[in-house]
C-alpha positions as CSV (number, residue, x, y, z in Angstrom):
1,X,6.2,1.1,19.0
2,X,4.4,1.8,15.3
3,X,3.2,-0.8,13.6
4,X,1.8,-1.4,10.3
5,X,-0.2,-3.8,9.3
6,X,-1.9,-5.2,5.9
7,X,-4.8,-7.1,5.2
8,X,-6.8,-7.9,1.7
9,X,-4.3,-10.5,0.0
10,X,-5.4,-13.6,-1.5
11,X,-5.7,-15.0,-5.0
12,X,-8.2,-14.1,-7.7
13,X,-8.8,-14.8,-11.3
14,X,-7.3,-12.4,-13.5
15,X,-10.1,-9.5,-14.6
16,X,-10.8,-10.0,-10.7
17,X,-10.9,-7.0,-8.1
18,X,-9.0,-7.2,-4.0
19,X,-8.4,-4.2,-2.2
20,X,-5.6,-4.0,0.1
21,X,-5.8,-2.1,3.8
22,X,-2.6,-0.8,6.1
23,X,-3.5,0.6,9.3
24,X,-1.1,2.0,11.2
25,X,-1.0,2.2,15.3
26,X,0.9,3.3,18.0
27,X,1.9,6.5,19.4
28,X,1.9,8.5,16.1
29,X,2.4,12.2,16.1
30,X,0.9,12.1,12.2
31,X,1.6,10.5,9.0
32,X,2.7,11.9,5.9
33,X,3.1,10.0,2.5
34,X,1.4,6.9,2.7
35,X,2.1,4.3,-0.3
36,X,2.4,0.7,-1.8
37,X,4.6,-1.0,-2.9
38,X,5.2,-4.7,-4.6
39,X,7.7,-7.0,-5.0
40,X,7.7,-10.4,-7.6
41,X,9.9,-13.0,-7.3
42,X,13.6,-12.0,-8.5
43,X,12.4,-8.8,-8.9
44,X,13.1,-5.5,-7.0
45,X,10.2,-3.6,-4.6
46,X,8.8,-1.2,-6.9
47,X,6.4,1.8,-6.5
48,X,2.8,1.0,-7.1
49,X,1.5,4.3,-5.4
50,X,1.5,7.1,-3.3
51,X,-1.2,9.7,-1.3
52,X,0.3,12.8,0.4
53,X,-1.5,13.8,3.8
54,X,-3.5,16.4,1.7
55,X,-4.6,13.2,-0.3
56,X,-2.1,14.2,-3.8
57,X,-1.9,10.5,-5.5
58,X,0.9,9.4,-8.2
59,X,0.7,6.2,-9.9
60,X,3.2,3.6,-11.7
61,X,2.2,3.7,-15.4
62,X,1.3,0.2,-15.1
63,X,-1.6,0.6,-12.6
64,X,-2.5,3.8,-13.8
65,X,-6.9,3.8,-14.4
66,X,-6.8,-0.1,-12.9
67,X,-5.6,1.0,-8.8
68,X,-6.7,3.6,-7.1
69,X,-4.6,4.4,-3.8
70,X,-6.8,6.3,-0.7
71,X,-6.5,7.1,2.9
72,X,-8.8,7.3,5.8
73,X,-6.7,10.0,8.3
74,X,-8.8,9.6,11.6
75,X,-8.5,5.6,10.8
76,X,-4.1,6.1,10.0
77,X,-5.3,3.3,7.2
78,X,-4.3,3.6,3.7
79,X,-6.3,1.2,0.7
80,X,-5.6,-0.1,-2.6
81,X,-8.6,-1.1,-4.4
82,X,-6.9,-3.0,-7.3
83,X,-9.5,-3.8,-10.3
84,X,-9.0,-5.7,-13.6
85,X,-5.9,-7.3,-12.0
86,X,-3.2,-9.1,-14.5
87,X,-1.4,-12.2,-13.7
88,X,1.7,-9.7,-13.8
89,X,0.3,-8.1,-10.9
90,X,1.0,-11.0,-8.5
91,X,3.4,-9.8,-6.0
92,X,4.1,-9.8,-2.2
93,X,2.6,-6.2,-1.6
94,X,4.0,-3.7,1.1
95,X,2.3,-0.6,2.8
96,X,4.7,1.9,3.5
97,X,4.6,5.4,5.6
98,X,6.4,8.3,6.8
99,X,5.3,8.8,10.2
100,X,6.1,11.7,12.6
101,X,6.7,10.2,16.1
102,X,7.7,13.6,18.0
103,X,8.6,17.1,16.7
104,X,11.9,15.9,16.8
105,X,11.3,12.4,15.4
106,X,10.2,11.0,11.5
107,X,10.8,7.8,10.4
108,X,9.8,5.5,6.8
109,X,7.8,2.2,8.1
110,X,7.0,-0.6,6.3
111,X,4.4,-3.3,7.4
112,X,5.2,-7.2,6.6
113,X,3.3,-7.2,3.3
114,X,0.2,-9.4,2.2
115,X,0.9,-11.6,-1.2
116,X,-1.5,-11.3,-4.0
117,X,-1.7,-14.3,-6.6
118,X,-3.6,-13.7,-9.7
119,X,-4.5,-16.4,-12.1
120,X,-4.4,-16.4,-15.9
């Protein structure tokens, strides 16, 4: 059975820095896309951002030169290192993957998500 699972959430001062980790286990062919996502209260899961397998990164405008999205392969971990953080930017955040289970078998994961509180 994959799992995914997040660590890294807490609450900081806005300015502040946390960086966000997903590792993924179980029996896992390979992983493709990896990404974030977040979702605020009310508010629909959005795309933070992606990394392809051959480490290709796209960004939502609002991160863009503040996040920066990476990926250990040997480790199946994704990070977000997420710097000058806003009070906007508080969110329940969600590691997502497309995993390859078999030659026959690829599915989209998500872990549970970690929240991230930033104060003004």
């Amino acid at each position: 059975q994959v799992q995914l699972v997040e660590s890294g959430g807490g609450l900081v001062q806005a300015g502040g820095s946390l960086r966000l980790s997903c590792a993924a286990s179980g029996s896992i062919f390979s992983i493709k896309d990896m990404g974030w996502y977040c979702q605020a209260p009310g508010k629909q899961r959005e795309l933070v951002a992606r990394i392809t397998d051959g480490g290709s990164t796209n960004y939502a405008d609002s991160v863009k030169g503040r996040f920066t999205i990476s990926r250990d392969n040997a480790k199946k971990t994704v990070y977000l290192q997420m710097n000058s953080l806003k009070p906007e930017d508080t969110a329940v955040y969600y590691c997502n993957a497309d995993i390859v289970l078999t030659s026959r078998s690829r599915l989209y994961y998500w872990g549970q998500g970690t929240q991230v509180t930033v104060s003004s």
